[in-house]
N, C-alpha and C positions, 0 to 999 in steps of 0.2 A: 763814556763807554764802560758795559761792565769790565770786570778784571777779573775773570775765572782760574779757578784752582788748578783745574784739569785741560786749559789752555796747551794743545799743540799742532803741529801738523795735522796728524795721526786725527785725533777728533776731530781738525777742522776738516777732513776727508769723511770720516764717517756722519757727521751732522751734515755737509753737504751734501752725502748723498740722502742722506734721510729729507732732509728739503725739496730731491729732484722726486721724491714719489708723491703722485698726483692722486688715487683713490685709497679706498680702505684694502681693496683687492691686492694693490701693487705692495701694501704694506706689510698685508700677511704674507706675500712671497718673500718679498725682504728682508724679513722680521726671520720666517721660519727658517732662511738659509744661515744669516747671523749669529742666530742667537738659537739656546738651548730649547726646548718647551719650558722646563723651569722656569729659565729666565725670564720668557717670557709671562708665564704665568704668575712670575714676582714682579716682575716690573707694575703685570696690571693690577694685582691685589696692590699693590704700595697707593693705586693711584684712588682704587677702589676706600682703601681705609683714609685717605684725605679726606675724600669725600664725605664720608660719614662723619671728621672727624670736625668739618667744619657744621655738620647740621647737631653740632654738639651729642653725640653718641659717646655714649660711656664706652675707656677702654673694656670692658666685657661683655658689653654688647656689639663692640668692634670684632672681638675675638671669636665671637658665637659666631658670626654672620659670617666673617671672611678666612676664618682660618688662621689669622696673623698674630704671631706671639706680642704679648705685651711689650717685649723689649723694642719688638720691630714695631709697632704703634708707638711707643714712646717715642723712637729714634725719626720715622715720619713727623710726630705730633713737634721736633723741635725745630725739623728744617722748614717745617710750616710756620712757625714761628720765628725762627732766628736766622733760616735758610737765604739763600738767594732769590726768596719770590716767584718761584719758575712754575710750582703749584700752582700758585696764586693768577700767575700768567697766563697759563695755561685755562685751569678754572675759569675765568675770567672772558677768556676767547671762547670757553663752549658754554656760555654763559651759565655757567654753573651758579656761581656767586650770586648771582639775581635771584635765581631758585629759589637756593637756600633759605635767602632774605624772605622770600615769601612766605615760607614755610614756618615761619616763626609765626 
């Protein structure tokens, strides 16, 4: 079983309810009472510049496209790399990663 960092209660209430939403609908309502617009407009650029980062985009053509400082692509580009896989996981389930693979 993983061993998470940020393992407590508290998260396992918030990821649990994040699991009980069933559509994209229910998630914007979730999402916008939660969280900031920022936030969430960063959470989704973070996941936007993975994406890119695995169809190998240069960081400045990351930074043209989506707005995200170099520091925050670098800091994406190592949990992609050194992270927990959760990217990767994720990717993976929307079969991103397949894509990609083609796209080469």
């Amino acid at each position: 079983m993983y061993n998470s960092k940020i393992k407590s209660e508290q998260a396992d209430g918030l990821f649990d309810a994040v699991l009980s939403l069933e559509t994209r609908e229910e998630c914007y309502r979730f999402f916008e009472d939660i969280c900031t617009v920022k936030e969430i407009q960063a959470i989704a650029q973070r996941l936007h510049v993975v994406k890119l980062l695995i169809k190998n985009k240069t960081y400045h053509e990351i930074e043209k496209e989506t707005g995200a400082s170099t520091a925050t692509i670098s800091r994406i580009n190592r949990s992609l790399h050194y992270g927990s896989d959760g990217y990767k996981l994720v990717l993976d389930r929307l079969n991103f990663l397949d894509d990609a693979d083609k796209e080469d």
